[in-house]
OpenMM code with the backbone's topology and positions (N, CA, C; nanometers):
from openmm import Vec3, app, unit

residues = "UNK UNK UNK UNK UNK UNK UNK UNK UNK UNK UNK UNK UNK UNK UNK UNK UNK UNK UNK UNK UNK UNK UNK UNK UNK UNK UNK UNK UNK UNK UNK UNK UNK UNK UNK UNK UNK UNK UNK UNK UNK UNK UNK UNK UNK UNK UNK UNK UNK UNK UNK UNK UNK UNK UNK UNK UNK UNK UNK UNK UNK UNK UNK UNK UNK UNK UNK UNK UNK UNK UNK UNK UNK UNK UNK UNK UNK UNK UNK UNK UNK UNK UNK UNK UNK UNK".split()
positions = [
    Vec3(0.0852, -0.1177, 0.0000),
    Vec3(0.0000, 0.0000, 0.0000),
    Vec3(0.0893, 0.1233, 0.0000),
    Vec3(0.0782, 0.2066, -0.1072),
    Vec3(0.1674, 0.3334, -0.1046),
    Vec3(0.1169, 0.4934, 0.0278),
    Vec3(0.1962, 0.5189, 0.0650),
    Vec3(0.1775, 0.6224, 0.1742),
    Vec3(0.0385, 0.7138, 0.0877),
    Vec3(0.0058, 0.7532, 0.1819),
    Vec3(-0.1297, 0.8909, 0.1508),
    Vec3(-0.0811, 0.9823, 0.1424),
    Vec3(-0.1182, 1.0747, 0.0012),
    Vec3(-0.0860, 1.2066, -0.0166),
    Vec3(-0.1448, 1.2574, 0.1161),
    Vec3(-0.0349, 1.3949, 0.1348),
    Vec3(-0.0841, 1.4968, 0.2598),
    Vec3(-0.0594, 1.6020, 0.1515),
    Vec3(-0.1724, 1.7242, 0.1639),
    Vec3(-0.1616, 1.8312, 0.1626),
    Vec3(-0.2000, 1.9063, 0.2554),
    Vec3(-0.1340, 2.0328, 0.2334),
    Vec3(-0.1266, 2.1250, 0.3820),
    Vec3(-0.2803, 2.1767, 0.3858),
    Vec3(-0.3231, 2.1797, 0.5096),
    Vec3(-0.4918, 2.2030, 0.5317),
    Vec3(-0.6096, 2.1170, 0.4891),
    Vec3(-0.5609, 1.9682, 0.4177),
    Vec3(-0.6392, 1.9102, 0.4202),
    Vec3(-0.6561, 1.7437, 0.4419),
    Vec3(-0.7444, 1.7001, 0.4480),
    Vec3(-0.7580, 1.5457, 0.5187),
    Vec3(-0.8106, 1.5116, 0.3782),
    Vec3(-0.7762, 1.3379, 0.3368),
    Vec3(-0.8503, 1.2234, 0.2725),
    Vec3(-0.8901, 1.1553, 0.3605),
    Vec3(-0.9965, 1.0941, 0.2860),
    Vec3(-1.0792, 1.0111, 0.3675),
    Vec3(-1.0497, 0.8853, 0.3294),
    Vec3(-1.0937, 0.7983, 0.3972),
    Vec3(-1.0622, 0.6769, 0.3290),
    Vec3(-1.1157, 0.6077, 0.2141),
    Vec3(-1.2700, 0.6715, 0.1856),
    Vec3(-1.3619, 0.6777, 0.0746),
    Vec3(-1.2543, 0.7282, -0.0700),
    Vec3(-1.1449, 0.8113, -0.0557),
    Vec3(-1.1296, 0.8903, -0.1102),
    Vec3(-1.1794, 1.0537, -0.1595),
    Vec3(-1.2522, 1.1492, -0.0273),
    Vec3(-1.2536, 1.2301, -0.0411),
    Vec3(-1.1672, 1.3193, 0.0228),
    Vec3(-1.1949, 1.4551, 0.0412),
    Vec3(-1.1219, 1.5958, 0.1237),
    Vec3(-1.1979, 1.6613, 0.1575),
    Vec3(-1.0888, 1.7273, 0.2913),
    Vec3(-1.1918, 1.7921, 0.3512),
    Vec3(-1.0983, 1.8817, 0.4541),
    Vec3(-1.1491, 2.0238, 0.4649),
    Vec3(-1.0464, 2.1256, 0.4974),
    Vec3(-1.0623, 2.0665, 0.6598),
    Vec3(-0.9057, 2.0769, 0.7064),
    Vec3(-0.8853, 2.0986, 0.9046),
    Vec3(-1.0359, 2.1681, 0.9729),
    Vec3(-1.0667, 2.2751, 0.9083),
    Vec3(-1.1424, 2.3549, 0.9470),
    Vec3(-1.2945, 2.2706, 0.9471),
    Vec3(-1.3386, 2.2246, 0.8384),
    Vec3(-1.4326, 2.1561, 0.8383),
    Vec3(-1.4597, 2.0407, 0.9395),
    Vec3(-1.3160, 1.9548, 0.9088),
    Vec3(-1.3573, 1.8723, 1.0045),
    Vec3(-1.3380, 1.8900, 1.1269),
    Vec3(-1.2801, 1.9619, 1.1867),
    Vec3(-1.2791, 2.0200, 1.3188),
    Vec3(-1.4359, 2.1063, 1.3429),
    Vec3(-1.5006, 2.1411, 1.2760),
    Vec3(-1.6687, 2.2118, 1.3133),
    Vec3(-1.7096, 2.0864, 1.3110),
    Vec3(-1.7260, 1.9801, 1.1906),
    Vec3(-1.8254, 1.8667, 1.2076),
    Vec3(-1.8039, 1.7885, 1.3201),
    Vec3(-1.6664, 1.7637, 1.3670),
    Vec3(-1.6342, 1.6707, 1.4840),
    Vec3(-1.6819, 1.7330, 1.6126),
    Vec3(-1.6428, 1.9058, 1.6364),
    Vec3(-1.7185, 1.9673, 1.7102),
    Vec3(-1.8566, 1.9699, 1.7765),
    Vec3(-1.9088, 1.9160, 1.6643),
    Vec3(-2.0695, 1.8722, 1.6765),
    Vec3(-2.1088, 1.7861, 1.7500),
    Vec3(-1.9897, 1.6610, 1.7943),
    Vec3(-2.0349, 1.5642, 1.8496),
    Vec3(-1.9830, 1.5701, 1.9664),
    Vec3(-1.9812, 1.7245, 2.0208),
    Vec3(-1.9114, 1.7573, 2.1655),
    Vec3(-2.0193, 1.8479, 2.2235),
    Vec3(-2.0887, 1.8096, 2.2961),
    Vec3(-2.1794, 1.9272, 2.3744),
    Vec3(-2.0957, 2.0181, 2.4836),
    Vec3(-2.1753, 2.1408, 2.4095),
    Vec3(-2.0846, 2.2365, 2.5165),
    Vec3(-2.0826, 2.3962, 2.4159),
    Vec3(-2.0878, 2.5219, 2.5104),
    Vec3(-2.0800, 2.6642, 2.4655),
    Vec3(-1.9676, 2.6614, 2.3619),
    Vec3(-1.8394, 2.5697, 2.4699),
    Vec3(-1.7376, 2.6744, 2.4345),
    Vec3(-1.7049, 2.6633, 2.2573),
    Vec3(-1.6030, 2.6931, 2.2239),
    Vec3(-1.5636, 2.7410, 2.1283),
    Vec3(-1.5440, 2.5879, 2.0206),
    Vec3(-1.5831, 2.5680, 1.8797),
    Vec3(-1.6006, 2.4683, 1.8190),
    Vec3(-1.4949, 2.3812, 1.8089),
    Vec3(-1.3330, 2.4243, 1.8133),
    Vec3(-1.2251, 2.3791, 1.8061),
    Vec3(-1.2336, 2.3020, 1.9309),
    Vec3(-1.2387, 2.3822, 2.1012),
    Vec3(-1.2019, 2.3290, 2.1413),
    Vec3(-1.2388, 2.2176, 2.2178),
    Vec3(-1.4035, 2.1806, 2.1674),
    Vec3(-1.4810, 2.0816, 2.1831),
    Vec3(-1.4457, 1.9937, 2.0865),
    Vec3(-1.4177, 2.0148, 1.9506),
    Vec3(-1.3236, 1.9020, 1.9035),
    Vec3(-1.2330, 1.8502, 1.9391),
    Vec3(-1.1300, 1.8721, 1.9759),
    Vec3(-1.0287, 1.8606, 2.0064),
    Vec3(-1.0125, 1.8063, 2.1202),
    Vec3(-1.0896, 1.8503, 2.2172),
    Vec3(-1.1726, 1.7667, 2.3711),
    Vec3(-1.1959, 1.6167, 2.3283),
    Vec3(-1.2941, 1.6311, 2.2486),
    Vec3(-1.3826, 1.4632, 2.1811),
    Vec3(-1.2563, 1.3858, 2.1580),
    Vec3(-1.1614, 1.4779, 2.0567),
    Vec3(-1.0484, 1.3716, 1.9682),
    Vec3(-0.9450, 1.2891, 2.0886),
    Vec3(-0.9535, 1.3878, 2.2090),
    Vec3(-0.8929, 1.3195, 2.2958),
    Vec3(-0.9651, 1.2218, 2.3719),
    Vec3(-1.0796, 1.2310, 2.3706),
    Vec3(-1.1768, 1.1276, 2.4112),
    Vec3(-1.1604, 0.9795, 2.3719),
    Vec3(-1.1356, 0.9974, 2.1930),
    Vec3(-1.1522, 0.9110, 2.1485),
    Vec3(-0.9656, 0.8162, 2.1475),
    Vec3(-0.8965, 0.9193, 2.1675),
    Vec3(-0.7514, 0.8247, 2.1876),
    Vec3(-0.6893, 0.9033, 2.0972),
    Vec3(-0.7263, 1.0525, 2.0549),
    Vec3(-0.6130, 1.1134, 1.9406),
    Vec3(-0.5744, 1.1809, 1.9848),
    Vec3(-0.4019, 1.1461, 2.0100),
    Vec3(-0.3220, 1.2428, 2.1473),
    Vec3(-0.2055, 1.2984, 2.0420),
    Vec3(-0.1995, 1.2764, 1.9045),
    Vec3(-0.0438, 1.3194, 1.8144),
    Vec3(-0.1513, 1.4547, 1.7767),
    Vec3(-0.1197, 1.5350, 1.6950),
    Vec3(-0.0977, 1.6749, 1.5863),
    Vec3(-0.2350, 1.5516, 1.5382),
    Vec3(-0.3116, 1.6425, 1.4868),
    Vec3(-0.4384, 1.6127, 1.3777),
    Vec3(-0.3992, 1.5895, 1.2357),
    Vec3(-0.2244, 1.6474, 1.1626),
    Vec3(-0.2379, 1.6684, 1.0873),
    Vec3(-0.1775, 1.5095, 1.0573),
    Vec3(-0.1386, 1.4089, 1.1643),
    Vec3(-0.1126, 1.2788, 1.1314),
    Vec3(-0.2248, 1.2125, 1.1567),
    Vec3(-0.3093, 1.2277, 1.1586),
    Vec3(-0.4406, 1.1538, 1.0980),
    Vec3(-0.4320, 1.0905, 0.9469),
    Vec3(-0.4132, 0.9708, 0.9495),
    Vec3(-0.4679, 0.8774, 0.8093),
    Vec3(-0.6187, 0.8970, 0.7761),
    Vec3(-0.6211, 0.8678, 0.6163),
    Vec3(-0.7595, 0.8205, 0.5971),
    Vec3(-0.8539, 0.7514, 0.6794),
    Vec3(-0.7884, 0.6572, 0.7175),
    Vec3(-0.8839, 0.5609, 0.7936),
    Vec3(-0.9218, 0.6342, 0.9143),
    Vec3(-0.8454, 0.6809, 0.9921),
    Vec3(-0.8948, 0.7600, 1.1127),
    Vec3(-0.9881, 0.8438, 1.0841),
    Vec3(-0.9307, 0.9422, 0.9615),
    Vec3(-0.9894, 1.0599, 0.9108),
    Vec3(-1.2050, 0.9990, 0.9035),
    Vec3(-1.1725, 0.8834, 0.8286),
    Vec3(-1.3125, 0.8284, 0.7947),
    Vec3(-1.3885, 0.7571, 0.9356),
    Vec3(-1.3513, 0.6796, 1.0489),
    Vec3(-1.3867, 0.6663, 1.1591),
    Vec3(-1.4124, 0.7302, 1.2348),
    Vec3(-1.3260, 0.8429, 1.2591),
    Vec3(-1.3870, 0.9728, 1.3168),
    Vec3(-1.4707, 1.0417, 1.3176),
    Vec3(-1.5030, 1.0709, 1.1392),
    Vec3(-1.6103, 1.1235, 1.1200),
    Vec3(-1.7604, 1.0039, 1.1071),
    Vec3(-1.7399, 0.9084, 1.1323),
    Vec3(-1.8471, 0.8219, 1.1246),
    Vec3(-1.8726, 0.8074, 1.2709),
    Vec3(-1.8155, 0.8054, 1.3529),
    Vec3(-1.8352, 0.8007, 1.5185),
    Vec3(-1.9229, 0.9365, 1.5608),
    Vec3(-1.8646, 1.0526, 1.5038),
    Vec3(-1.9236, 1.1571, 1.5589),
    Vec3(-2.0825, 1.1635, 1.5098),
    Vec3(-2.1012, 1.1173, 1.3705),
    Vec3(-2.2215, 1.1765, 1.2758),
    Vec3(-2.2901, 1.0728, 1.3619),
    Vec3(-2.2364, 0.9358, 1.3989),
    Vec3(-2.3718, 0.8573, 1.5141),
    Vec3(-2.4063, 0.9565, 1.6325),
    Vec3(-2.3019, 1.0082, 1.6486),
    Vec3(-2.3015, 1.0879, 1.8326),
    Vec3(-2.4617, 1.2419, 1.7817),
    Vec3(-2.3820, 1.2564, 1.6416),
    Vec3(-2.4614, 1.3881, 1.6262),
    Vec3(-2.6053, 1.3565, 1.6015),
    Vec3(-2.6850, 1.1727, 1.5482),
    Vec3(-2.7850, 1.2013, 1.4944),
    Vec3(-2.8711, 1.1096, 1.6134),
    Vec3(-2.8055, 1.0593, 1.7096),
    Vec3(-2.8786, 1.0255, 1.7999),
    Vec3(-2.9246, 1.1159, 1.9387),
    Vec3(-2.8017, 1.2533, 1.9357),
    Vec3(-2.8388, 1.3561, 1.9683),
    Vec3(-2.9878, 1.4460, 1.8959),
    Vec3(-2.9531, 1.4241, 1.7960),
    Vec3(-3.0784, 1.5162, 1.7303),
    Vec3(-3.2496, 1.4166, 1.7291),
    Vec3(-3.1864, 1.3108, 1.6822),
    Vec3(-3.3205, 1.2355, 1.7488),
    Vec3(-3.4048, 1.2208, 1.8354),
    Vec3(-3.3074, 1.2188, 2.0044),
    Vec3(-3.3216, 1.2520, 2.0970),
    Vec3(-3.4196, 1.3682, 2.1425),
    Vec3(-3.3294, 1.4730, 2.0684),
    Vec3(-3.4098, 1.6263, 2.0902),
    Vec3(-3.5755, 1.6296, 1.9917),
    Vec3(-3.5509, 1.5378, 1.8949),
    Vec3(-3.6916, 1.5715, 1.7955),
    Vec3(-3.8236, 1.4750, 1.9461),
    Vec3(-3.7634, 1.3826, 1.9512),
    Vec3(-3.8788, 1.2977, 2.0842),
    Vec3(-3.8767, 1.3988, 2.1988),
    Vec3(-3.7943, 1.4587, 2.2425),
    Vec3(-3.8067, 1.5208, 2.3710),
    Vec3(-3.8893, 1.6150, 2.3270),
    Vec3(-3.9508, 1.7046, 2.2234),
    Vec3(-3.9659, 1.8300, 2.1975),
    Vec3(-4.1645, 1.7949, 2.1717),
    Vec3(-4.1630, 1.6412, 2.1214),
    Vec3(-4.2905, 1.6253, 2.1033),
    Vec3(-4.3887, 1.6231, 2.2020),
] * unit.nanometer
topology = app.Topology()
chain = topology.addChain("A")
for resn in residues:
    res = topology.addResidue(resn, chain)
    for name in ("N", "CA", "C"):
        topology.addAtom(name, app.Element.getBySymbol(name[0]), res)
């Protein structure tokens, strides 16, 4: 298997897409309740989950688990809120 292109500011996925630091740091954000500031509820979670190096050594595969862990965290949150509200 040949190494993964890195470019500066952005992640592959393991699907083969991209996606800016910035992005995925708001979407991962999402799956962190809390005021404070979107980064640093990401970045909170990522340590949650066992990501203690620089973000910018994130592989695909992480890159794609990560964001599949959070989007469960985010839609069983929102589910949650649609039953509570009825």
């Amino acid at each position: 298997m040949s190494e993964p292109e890195h470019y500066p500011g952005l992640f592959q996925t393991a699907e083969g897409g991209w996606m800016t630091h910035k992005d995925f740091l708001s979407f991962i954000g999402g799956a962190s309740p809390g005021e404070s500031d979107t980064t640093e509820r990401a970045m909170a979670w990522l340590r949650r989950q066992g990501v203690t190096g620089p973000i910018e050594s994130l592989s695909p595969e992480d890159v794609s688990r990560l964001c599949a862990a959070a989007q469960k965290i985010i839609l069983a949150r929102k589910d949650r809120e649609k039953h509570e509200h009825r």
